[in-house]
KOLMARBA-558171 format. One record per residue (C-alpha): residue number from 1; x, y, z; residue in one letter. Coordinates in steps of 0.001 Angstrom, whole numbers, plus 500000, padded with zeros to 6 digits. Each point is the difference from the previous one (the first is absolute). Layout:
N
  nr   east  north     up rest
 NUM      X      Y      Z    A
...
// end
This chain:
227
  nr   east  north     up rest
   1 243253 306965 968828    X
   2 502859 502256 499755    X
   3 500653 499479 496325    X
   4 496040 500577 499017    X
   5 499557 503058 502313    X
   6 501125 501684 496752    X
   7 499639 497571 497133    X
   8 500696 502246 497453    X
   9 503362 500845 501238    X
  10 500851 496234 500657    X
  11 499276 498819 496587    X
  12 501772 503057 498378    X
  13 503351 499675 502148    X
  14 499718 495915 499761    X
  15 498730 497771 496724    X
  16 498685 503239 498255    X
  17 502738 501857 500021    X
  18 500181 499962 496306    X
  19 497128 501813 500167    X
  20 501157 503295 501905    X
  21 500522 503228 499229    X
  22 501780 502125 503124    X
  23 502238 498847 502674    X
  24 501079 498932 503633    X
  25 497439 502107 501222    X
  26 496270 500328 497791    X
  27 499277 497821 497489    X
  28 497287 500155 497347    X
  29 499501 497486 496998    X
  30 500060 500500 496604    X
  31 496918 502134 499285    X
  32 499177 497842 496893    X
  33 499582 497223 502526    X
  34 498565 500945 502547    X
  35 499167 503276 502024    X
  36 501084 498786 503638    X
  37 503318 501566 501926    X
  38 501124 499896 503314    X
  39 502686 501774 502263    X
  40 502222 497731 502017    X
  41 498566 501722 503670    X
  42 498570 502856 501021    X
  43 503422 502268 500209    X
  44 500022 503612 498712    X
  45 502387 498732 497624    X
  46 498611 497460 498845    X
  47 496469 502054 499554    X
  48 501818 502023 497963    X
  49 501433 497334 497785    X
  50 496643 498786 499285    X
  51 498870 503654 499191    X
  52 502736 500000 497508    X
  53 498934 497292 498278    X
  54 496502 501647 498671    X
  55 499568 502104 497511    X
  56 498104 502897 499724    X
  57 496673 500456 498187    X
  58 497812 496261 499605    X
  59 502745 497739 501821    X
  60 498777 498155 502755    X
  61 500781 497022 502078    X
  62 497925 497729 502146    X
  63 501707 499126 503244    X
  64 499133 497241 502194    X
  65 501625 499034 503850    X
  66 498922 498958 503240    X
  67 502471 502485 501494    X
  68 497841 504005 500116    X
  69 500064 502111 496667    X
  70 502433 502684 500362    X
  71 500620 502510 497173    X
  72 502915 502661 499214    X
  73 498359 503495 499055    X
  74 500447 499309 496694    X
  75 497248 497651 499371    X
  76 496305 499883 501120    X
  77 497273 497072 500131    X
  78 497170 499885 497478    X
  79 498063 496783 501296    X
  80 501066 498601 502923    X
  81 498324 496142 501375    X
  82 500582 497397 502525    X
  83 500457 496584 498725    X
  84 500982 496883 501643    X
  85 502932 497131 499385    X
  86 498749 496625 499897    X
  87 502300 496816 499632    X
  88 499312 496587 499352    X
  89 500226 498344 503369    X
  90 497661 496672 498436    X
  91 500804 498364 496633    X
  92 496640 499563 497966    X
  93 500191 497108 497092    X
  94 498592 501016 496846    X
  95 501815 497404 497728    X
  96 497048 499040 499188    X
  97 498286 503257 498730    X
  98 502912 501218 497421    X
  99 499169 498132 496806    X
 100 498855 503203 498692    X
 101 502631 502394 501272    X
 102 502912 501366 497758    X
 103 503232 501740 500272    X
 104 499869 503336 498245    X
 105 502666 501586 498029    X
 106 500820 502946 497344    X
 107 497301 499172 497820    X
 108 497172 500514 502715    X
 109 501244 503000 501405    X
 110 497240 502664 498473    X
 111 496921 497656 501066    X
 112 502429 499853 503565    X
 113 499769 503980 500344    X
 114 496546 500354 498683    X
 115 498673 497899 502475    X
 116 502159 501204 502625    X
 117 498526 503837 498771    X
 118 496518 498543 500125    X
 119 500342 498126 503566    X
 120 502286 502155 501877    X
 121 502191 497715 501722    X
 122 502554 502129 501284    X
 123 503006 501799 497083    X
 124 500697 498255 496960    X
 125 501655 500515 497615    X
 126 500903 498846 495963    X
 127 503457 499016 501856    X
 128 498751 498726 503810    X
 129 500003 496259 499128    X
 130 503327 499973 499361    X
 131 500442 500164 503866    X
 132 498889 496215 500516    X
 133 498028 497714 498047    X
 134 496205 500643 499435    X
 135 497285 497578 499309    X
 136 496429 500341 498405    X
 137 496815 498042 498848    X
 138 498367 500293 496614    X
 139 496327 499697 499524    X
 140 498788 500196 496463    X
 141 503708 501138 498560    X
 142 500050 503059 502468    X
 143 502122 500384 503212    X
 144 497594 500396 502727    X
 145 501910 499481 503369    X
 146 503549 500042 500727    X
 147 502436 500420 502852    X
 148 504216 499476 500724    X
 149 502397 501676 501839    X
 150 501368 503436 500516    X
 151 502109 500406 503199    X
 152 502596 497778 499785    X
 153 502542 500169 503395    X
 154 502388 497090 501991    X
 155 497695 497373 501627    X
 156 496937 501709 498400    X
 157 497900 500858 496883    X
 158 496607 501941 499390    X
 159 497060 498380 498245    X
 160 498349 503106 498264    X
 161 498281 501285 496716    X
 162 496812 497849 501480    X
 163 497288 500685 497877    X
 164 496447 498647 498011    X
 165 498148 501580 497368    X
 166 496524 500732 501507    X
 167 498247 498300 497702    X
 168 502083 496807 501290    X
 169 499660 501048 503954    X
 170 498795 496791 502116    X
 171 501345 497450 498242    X
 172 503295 499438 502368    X
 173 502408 500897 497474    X
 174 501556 502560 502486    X
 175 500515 496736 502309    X
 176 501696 498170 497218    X
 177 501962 502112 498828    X
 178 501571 501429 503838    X
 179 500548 496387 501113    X
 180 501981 499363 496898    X
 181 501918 502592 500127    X
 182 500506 499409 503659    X
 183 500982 496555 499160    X
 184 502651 500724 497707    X
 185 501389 502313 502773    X
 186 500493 497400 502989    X
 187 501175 497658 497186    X
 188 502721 502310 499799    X
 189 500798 500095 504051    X
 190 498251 503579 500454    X
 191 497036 500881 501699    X
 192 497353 501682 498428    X
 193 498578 503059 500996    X
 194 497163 503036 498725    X
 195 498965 503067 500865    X
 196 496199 501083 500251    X
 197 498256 503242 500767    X
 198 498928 499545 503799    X
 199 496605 501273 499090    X
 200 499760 497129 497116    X
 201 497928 497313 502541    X
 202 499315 498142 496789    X
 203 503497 499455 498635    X
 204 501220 499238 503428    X
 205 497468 497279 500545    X
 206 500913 498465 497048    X
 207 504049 500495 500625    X
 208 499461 498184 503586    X
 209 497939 496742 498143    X
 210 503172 499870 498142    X
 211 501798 499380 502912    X
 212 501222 503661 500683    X
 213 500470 502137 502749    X
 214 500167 503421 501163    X
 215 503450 500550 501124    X
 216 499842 503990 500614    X
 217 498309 503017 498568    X
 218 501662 502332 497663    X
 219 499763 503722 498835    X
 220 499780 500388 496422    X
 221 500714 503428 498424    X
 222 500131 501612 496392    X
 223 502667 502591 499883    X
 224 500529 502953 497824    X
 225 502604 502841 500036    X
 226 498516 503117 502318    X
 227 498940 502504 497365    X
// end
């Protein structure tokens, strides 16, 4: 629990660590990659780390903990949402269901951000699946679902980017797609874990028939530099 009270900072001090930008105390990934930061705790000094690490102007970062939002005076909140962390306490076989699904790579990446601009799974960007592997289904030539892996930390790594065209809603392709990628993570000795929005009673339905569980609530924030 410890370690996923602030996921963020876990994966960027840990397996992503080629990923940071900052230091021992607030660190932020590459904004090409993705948009989330995190300060090591809650200590003025480590506040103002993570201050330091946003630019003025149209920078922001999404943070995401367990542990209470706490912000230097240098930076204010523009949205700020209360999620939940769910991990997979019940494997769910779908070995049977992935005929159709297919790793994606370089050459998918504009249908990967158009659909992720369409569906609005969370940030993504040209640049985010090179944080873990990501998988989609074709229908017709055109990528219409998809989901991988963002948050990558010891012991642990996020299934994310979980997302269906509308026109291709209902169909179970979400299901599909999250137990594969949830597969490929306990095949590698990790547990697999999410986040949703606690409000999302749909998603999180569908996350616990998967075999997933709520494991604690946390606060979500976008952050901007105080004008």
């Amino acid at each position: 629990m410890t370690a996923l009270n602030r996921p963020v900072w876990s994966a960027l001090t840990s397996r992503q660590t080629p990923f940071a930008l900052g230091g021992p105390l607030a660190r932020r990934y590459d904004p090409a990659m993705s948009p989330f930061a995190a300060s090591r705790d809650n200590s003025p000094e480590a506040l103002a780390a993570l201050g330091d690490l946003i630019a003025p102007s149209s920078d922001r970062v999404y943070l995401l903990q367990a542990d209470e939002i706490a912000l230097p005076a240098c930076l204010e909140t523009e949205v700020t949402a209360l999620g939940v962390l769910m991990t997979q306490e019940r494997e769910v076989d779908a070995s049977s269901q992935n005929a159709e699904v297919i790793r994606l790579g370089d050459d998918d990446v504009a249908e990967m951000v158009a659909l992720a601009e369409l569906t609005k799974p969370g940030p993504f960007t040209e640049r985010t699946a090179e944080l873990g592997g990501f998988w989609g289904i074709r229908r017709e030539g055109c990528l219409v679902a998809m989901a991988g892996s963002r948050l990558n930390l010891e012991g642990f790594t996020e299934v994310s980017g979980i997302c269906t065209h509308p026109d291709f809603r209902g169909l179970g392709l979400a299901r599909k797609l999250s137990l594969h990628v949830a597969a490929g993570i306990r095949d590698k000795g990790d547990t697999p874990f999410l986040h949703a929005y606690a409000d999302n009673h749909s998603a999180i339905a569908l996350y616990r028939k998967l075999g997933f569980e709520i494991l604690c609530e946390v606060n979500v924030a976008v952050v901007k530099r105080t004008r």
